[in-house]
Structures are given as C-alpha cells and as structure tokens.
C-alpha positions as CSV (number, residue, x, y, z in Angstrom):
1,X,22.9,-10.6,-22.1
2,X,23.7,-13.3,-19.6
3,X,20.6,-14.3,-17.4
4,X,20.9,-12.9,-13.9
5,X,20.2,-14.2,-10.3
6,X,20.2,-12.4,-7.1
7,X,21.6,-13.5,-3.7
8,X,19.9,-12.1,-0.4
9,X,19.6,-11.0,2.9
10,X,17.3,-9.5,5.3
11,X,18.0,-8.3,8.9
12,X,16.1,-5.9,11.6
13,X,16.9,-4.8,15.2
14,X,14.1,-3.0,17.4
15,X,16.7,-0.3,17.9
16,X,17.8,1.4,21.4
17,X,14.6,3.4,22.2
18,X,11.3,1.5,20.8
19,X,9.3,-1.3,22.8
20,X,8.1,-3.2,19.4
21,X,9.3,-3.6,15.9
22,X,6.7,-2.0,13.5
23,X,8.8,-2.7,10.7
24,X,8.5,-5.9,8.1
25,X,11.1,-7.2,5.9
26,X,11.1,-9.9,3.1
27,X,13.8,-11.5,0.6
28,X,13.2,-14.0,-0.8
29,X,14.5,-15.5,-4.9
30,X,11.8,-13.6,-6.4
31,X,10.6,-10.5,-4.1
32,X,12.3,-7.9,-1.8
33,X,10.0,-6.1,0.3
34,X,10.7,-3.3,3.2
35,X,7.3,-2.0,4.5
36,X,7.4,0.4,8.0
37,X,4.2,0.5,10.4
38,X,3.0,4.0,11.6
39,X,0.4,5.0,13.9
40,X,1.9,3.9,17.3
41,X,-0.4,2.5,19.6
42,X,-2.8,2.4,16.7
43,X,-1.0,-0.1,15.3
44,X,2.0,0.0,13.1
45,X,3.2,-3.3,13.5
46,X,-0.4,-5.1,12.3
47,X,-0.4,-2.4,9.3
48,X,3.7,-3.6,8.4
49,X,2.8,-7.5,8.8
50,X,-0.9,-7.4,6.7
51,X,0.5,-4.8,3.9
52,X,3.4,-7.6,3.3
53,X,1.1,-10.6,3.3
54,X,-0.4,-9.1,0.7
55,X,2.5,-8.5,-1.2
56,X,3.8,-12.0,-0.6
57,X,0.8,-13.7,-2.7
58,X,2.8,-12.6,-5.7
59,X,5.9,-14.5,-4.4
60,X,5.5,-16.9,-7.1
61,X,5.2,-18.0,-10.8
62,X,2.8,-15.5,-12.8
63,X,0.1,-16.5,-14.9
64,X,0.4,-14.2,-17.8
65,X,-3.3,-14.3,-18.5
66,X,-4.3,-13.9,-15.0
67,X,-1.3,-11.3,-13.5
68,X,-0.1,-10.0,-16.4
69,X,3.1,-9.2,-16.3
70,X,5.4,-8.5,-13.0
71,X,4.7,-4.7,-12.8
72,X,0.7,-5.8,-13.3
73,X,0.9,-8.1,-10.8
74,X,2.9,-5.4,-8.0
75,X,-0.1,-2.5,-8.8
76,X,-2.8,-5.3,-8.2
77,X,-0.6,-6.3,-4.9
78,X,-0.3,-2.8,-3.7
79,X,-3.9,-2.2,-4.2
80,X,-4.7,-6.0,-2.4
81,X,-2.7,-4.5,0.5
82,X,-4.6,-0.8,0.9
83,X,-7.7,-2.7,0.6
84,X,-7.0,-5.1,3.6
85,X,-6.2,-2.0,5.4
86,X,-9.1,-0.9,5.0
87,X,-10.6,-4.0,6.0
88,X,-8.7,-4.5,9.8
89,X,-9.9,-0.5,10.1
90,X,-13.6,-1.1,9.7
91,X,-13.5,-4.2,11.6
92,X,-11.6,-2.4,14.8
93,X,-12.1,1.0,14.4
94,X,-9.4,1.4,17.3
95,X,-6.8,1.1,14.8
96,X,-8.1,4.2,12.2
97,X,-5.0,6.2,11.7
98,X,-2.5,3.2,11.2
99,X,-0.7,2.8,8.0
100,X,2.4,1.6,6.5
101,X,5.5,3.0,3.8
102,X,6.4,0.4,1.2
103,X,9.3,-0.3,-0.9
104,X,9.5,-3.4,-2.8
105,X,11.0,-5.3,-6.0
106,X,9.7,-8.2,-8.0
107,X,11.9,-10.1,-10.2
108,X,10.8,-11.4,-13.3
109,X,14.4,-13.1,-14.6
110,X,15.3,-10.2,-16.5
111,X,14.0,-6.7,-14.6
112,X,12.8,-5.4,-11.4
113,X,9.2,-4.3,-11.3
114,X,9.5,-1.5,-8.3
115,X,6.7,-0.5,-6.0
116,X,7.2,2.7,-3.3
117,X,5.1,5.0,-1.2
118,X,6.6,7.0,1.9
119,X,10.2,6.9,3.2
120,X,11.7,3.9,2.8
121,X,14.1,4.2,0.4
122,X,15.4,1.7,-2.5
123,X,19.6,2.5,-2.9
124,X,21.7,1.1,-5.6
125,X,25.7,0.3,-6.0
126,X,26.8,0.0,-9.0
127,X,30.4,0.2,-10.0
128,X,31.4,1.2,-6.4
129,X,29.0,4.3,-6.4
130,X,25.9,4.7,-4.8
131,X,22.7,6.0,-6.3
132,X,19.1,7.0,-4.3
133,X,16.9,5.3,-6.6
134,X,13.4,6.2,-4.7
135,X,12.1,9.7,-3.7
136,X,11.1,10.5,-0.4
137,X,7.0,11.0,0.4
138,X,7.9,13.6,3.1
139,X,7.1,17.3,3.9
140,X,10.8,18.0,3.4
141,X,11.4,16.5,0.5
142,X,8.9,18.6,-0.9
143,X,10.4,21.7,0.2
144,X,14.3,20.2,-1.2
145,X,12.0,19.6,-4.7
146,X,11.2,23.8,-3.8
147,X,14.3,24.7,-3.6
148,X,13.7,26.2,-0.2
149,X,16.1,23.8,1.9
150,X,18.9,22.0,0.7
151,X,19.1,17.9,1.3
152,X,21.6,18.7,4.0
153,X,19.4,21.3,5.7
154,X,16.5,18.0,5.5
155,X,18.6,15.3,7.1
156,X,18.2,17.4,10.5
157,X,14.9,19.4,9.6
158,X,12.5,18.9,12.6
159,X,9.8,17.8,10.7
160,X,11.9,15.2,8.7
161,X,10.0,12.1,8.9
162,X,5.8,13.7,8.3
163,X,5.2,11.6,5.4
164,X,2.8,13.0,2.0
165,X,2.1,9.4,1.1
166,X,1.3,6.3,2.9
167,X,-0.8,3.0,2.8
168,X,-3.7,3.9,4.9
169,X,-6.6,1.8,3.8
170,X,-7.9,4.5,2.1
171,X,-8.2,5.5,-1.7
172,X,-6.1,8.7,-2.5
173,X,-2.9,7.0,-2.1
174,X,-0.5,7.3,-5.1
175,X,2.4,5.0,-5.1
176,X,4.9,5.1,-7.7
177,X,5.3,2.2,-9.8
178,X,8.7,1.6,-12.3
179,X,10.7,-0.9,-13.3
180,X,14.3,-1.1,-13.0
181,X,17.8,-3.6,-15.5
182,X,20.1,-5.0,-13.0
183,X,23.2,-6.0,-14.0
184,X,25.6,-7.9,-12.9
185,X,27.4,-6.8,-9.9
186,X,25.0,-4.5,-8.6
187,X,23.7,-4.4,-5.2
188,X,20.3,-3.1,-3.9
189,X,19.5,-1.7,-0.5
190,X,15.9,-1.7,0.9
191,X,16.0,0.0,4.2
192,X,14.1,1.7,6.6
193,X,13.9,5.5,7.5
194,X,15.4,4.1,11.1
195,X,18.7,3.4,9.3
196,X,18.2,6.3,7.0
197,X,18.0,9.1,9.7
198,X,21.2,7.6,11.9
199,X,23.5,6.7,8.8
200,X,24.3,9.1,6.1
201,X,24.9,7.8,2.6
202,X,28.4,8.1,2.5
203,X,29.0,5.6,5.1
204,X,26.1,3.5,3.5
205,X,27.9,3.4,0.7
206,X,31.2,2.4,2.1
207,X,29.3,-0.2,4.2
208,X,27.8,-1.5,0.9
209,X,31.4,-2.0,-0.3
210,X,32.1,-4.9,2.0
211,X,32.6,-8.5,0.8
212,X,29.8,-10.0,1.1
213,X,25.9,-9.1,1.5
214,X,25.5,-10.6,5.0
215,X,28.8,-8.7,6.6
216,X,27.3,-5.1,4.9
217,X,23.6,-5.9,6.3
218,X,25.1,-6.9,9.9
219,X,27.0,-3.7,9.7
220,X,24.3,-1.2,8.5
221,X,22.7,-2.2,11.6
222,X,25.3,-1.9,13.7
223,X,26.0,1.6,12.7
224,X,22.6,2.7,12.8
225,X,22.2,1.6,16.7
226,X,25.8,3.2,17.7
227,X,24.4,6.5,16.4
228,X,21.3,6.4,18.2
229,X,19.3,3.8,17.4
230,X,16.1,6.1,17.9
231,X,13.8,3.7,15.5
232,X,13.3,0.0,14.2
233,X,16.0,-0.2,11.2
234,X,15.9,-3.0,8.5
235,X,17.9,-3.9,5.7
236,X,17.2,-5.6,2.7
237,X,20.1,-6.7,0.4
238,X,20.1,-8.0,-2.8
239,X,23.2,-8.9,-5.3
240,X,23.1,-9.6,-8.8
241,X,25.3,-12.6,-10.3
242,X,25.8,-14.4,-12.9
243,X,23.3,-17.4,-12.8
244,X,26.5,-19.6,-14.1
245,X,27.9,-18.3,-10.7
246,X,28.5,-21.2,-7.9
247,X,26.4,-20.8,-5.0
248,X,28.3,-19.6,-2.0
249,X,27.4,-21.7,0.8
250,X,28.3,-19.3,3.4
251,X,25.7,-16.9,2.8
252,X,22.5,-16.9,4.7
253,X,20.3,-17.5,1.4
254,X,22.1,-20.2,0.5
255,X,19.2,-22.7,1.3
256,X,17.3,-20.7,-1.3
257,X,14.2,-20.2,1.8
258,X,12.5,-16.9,1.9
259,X,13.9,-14.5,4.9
260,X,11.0,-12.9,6.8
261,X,11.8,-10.7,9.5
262,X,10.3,-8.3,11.9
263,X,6.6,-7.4,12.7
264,X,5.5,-10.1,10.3
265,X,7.2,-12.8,11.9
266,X,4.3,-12.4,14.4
267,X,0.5,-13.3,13.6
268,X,-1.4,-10.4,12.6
269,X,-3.7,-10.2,15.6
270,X,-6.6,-7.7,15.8
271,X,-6.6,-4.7,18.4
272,X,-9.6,-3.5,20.7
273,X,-10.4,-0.5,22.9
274,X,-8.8,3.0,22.2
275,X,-5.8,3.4,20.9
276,X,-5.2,6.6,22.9
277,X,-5.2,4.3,26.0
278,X,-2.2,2.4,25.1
279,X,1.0,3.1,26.4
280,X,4.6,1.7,25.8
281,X,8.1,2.0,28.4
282,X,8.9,5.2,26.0
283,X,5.6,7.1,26.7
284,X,6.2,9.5,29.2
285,X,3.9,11.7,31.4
286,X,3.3,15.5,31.6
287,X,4.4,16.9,35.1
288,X,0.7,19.1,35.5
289,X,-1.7,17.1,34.1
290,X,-0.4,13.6,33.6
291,X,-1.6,13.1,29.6
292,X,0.5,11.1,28.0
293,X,2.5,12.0,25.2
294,X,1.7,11.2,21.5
295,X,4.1,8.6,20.4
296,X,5.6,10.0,17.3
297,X,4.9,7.1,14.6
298,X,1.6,8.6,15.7
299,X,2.3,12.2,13.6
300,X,4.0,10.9,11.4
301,X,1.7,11.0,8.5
302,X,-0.8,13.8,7.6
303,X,-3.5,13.1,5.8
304,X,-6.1,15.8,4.4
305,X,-9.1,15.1,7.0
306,X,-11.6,12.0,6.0
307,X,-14.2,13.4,4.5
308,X,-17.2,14.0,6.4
309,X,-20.0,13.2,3.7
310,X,-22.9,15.1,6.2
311,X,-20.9,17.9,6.9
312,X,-19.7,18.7,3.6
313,X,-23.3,18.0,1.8
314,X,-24.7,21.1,4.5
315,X,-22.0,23.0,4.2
316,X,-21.7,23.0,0.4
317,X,-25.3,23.3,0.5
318,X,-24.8,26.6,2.2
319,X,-22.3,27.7,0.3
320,X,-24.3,27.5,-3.1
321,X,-27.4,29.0,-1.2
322,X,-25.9,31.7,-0.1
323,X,-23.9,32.3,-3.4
324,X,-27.0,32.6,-4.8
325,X,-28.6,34.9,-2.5
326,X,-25.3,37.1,-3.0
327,X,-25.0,37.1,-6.4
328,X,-21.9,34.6,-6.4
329,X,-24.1,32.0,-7.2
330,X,-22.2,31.3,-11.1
331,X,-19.3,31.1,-9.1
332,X,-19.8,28.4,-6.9
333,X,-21.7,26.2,-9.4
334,X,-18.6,26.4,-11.5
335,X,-16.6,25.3,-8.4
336,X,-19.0,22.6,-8.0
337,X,-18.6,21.0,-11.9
338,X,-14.7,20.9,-11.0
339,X,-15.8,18.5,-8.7
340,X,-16.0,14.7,-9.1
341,X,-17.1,11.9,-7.1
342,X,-18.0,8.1,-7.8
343,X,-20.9,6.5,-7.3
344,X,-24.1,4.2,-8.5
345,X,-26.1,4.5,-11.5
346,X,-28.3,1.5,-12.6
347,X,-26.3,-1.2,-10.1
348,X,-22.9,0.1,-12.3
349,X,-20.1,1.9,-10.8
350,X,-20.0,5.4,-12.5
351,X,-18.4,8.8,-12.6
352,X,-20.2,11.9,-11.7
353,X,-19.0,15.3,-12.4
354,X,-20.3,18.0,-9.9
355,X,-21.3,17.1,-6.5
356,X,-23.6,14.6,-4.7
357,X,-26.2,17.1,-3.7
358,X,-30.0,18.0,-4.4
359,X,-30.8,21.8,-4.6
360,X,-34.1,22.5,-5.7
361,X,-33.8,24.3,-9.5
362,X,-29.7,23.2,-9.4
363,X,-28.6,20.7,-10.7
364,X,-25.0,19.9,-9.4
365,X,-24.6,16.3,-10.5
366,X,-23.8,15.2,-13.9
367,X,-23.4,11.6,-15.2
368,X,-19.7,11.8,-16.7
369,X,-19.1,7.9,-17.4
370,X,-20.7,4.6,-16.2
371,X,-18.2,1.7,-15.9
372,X,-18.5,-1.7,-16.2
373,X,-17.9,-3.1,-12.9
374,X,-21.4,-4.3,-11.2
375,X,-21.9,-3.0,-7.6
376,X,-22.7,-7.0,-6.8
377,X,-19.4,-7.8,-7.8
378,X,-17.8,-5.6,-4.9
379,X,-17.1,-6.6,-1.3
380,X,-19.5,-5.4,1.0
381,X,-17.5,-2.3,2.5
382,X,-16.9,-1.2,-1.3
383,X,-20.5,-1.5,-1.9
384,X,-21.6,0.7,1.2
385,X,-18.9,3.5,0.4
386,X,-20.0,3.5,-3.6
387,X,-23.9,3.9,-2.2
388,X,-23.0,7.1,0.2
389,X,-20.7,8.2,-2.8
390,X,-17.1,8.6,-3.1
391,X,-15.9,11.7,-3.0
392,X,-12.8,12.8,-5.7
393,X,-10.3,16.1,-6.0
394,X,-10.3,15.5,-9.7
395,X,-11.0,13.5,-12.9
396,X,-7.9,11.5,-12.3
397,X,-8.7,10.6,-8.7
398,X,-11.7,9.4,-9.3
399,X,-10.2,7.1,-12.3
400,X,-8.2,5.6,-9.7
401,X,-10.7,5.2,-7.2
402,X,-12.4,3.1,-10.1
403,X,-8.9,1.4,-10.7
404,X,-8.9,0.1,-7.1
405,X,-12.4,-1.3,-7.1
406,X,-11.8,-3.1,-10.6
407,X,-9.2,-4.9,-9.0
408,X,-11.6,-5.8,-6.0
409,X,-14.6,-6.7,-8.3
410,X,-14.9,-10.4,-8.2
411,X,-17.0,-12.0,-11.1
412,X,-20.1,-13.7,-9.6
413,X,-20.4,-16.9,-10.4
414,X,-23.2,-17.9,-12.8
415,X,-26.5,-20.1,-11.3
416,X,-26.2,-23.0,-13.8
417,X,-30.1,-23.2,-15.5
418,X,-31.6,-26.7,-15.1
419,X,-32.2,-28.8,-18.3
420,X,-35.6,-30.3,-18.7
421,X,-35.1,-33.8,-18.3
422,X,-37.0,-35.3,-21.8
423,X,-40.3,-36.4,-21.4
424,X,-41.3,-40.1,-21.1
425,X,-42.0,-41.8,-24.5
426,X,-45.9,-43.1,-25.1
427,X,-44.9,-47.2,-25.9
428,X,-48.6,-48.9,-27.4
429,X,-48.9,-52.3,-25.8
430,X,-48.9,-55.3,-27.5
431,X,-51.6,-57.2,-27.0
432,X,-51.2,-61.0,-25.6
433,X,-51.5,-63.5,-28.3
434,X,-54.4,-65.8,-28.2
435,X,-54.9,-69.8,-28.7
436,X,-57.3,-70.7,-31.3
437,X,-59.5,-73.8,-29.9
C-alpha cells in the first residue's frame, strides 16, 4: 500500500443566535479534534478549550515505550482531559455542571486511532458516498437503537440534543475508542451538533463533493447559518493523498501549521461567583417573576445525580435495618454484594464488593482485589475521593475507575540513600632521624 498523508482544514462561526463560541476545533498533520462546551454560563467554552489542550499533548511523535501506540496514547489523552475537568471544577465550584463532547482522530502514518463521546459526529466520503461513522450519545438515539422512532422522527425530536455521554470531570464516562484505514481519496468530516441539526446529510454529502477541502468547509458553514444558525457550528476536514502527491499551495494547510479555532483560541481563564447569575444577549426574562431562563447548553446533558456519600450511607443504612426488622433483610444484603465501590486498603488502591458501610453483626464490605497503584502516587483530589470511597454500579465500573487513576498515578521519585564516606586511614609516624655526635 502506498503511504498516505492528509490535507486539512478547520473553520467555526458563532452562529446567528449565541453570544460566545463554546466550541473548539483542531487540524493539524497528525491530529483532528472537534470538542463542543456545554453547561452555558457554567462554562462550556473553558470545558471545550482545556479538554483540547489535553488532547493536543499527543500532537507529536510517540514514544513507544512511554505512549504506546496511537490508540494508547488517545485513551490516556481522553482520560488527561476528564481529569483536568475535574480539576477547574474543584478549584471553582461555580463551574460544576460544565462538560464537553469530543470527537477526535490521531494519525499514526498508516490508521486513524478514533476517540468520541456525545454528539459530535465523525462522517466519512468515500467513493462519492457518505457514511456516519460515530454514534450519537443522545436520549434519541437511544430510542432510534429501540426501534421506537425512526432517524427522521430524531432529527426534529424535541429532546434531540440531551446527551447520555459527556466529559464531565467525573469518572463514569465511557467514550468509545476505535481505529479506523484511510485510503486514498477519502475525506473526513468532524463537525459539531450546530451544523448537524441545520444541515441534513444529503446536502453534507453534496457539499463534501466540492473540489477542494477549504471551498466544502466554507460552505458547510454557510449552509448551516442560512438555515438558522441556532448554535456554534465547526468543521473539521481532512483528505487523504498520496504522500507522492504535490502539495497544493492554495490550500490553507499548505504551510503545514496546526489550525486552531474557536473557544481555544482564547486562554482558558477561571470563572467565579454563581453560574446561575450570569446572563448572555439571548437570556430572556419571565413576564411575572423576572427569573431568567435556563440557557439550553445548560440541559443539555443529564447525568444520574452525584452521589451523595452521607445520604446514601443513612439511607442504605435504613434500608438494611429495616429489611431486617421486616424479614427482607436476605434481600437487601444480596442487593448490597451487587454493589462495588473503590477504595484504600493498606495505602493501595483496592476493590471492594458490597458497600462502604458499618452495621453492627453485618458485614457489607468485602475486599474483592487490591491494586498496585499507591494512594501517595495520586494527586491530591484522587487521594481525598479514594479515602471517602468511590462509589461503582458494577464490577466493570469500578475497573475503570481504577483505569483512570493508573493513568494519573505518578511514580514518586526515590530519596537517594547517602554513602558513608570511608573512614580516614591510621598513617604511624616516622620518627625524625637523629645525628650521632
């Protein structure tokens, strides 16, 4: 097979009825990323830019030993970027609720090693037909997977854009991670929901048709502003060649710089006071009581409830005490062992089957493996959540929770030991000679 390179292009507009782009877009000769900010005033644009500075630090030559290979190196960039999330949320609780989709594609000179969570969507032409190569995280494609609407019935379901999946900072996020052959000719569209909902894939297709990259980018925007325009919309572009293949000069990649565009052209900057305060030119007020209305990149995701770890310990408490007292008590102890969470045991990170709670002549907790990642080696937040205990729906959930803090476990470095310096050799003196009279 004849080795492969890409051209590229990546273009955003704020669209016709937002304030601020929340999206972030990257192309560059290795990586294509699209990555869309939710939460509204609880910022969406600081979730875009920081999720794709994370993924960025893999814009570059892999060490095999150190990255493994390219789809490696995306899972420990995905996780990088939930973690940081997590980060900007403890240090500014203001922005709790903010989170980001993702869709992006590392090239490693021969395949694509794909990374996606939410509604950004990956497309693909090939041979002058287009293909949906990523599945939606949203309430309605769940109920298209059902069989209970049809895909045309989604594209104007109400509740189209409530995502399933998202980058939230927090652990039970599930991206899906493939990889994907080029070949020569092909062209790959990353794009936002806000070109998605305005432009349906016919015309993207036809659009995707046009002769060159940068003319079909320029043109997916414009069609998704003259059909509304309701969102930020960003294209990504990417077109396989032969690497034999002159460069054209023409195209905007041609200086062979990285294209960043959107929220992340701006510095991630921190945000303070609450979020529920902030209002944009789109916000609008109720006639009686002058609230102001939720903006809706703030519903777009919804996530099962944080867990409450106080609440839940006296309400589960509760439960198994009045089981007992009723007779249901084998029940709810065999709810309980279907139960895992993660936690301490002997400064290692472990798995615990049951639940984190002390019942005098119960016991509910059972040590189900002990890891080998040290709770020293964890930052400081990981290390406060693993001491309260982290809470998981299954045995699989709580592998990945241990997944995600391997990759943040940093290996301390050793205190070099002193070597005794040798001690001083005894030398006899030599005594003076002396003259004979």
């Amino acid at each position: 097979m004849a080795s492969l390179t890409y051209r590229y292009v990546a273009l955003t507009d704020v669209g016709l009825r937002r304030s601020n782009n929340q999206d972030s877009g990257y192309a560059s000769p290795r990586l294509l990323v699209i990555a869309d900010g939710m939460g509204g005033a609880a910022a969406g644009d600081l979730a875009s830019s920081a999720a794709l500075a994370e993924i960025r630090q893999i814009d570059r030559d892999l060490d095999p030993e150190e990255d493994g290979d390219a789809l490696e190196a995306m899972r420990t960039a995905v996780a990088h970027a939930n973690h940081r999330l997590a980060e900007l949320i403890r240090d500014d609780p203001a922005v709790e609720g903010m989170g980001t989709t993702l869709e992006a594609m590392l090239w490693d000179g021969e395949k694509l090693a794909v990374a996606h969570i939410g509604d950004s969507r990956a497309y693909r032409l090939r041979q002058g037909r287009l293909s949906q190569l990523s599945i939606d995280h949203t309430f309605v494609q769940s109920l298209v997977d059902e069989g209970r609407i049809t895909a045309e019935e989604a594209r104007v379901h109400p509740h189209r854009s409530l995502l399933l999946k998202a980058i939230l900072g927090r652990d039970d996020f599930e991206p899906d991670f493939t990889w994907l052959q080029p070949s020569a000719g092909d062209r790959y569209l990353l794009c936002s929901d806000g070109l998605t909902d305005m432009v349906d894939d016919e015309t993207i297709e036809r659009t995707m048709k046009l002769e060159t990259i940068d003319v079909a980018a320029t043109e997916l925007i414009r069609l998704a502003l003259e059909s509304g325009g309701y969102d930020n919309v960003t294209v990504v572009i990417a077109e396989f060649v032969s690497a034999d293949e002159p460069e054209d000069e023409d195209l905007v990649c041609a200086d062979g710089q990285p294209q960043i565009v959107g929220a992340a052209t701006n510095q991630a900057r921190g945000r303070t006071g609450s979020v529920r305060a902030a209002t944009s030119p789109t916000s609008s007020l109720t006639a009686d009581s002058g609230a102001v209305e939720a903006d809706p990149e703030e519903l777009r995701y919804a996530p099962r409830p944080v867990p409450r770890r106080r609440w839940v310990r006296w309400a589960l408490v509760a439960v198994v005490i009045v089981g007992l007292l009723g007779g249901a008590g084998a029940y709810a102890y065999d709810w309980s062992q279907r139960q895992y969470f993660v936690a301490s045991q002997d400064g290692q990170v472990a798995i615990f089957r049951g639940v984190d709670l002390s019942v005098p002549g119960v016991t509910l907790a059972h040590l189900d493996e002990v890891t080998q990642i040290e709770i020293d080696t964890l930052p400081a937040y990981q290390r406060d959540r693993v001491a309260a205990g982290i809470t998981a729906a299954d045995h699989d959930e709580a592998k990945r929770i241990v997944t995600n803090l391997s990759i943040q476990a940093v290996e301390p470095t050793p205190t070099p030991t002193p070597t005794p310096s040798p001690a001083p050799r005894r030398t006899r003196a030599t005594p003076e000679p002396t003259e004979t009279p």
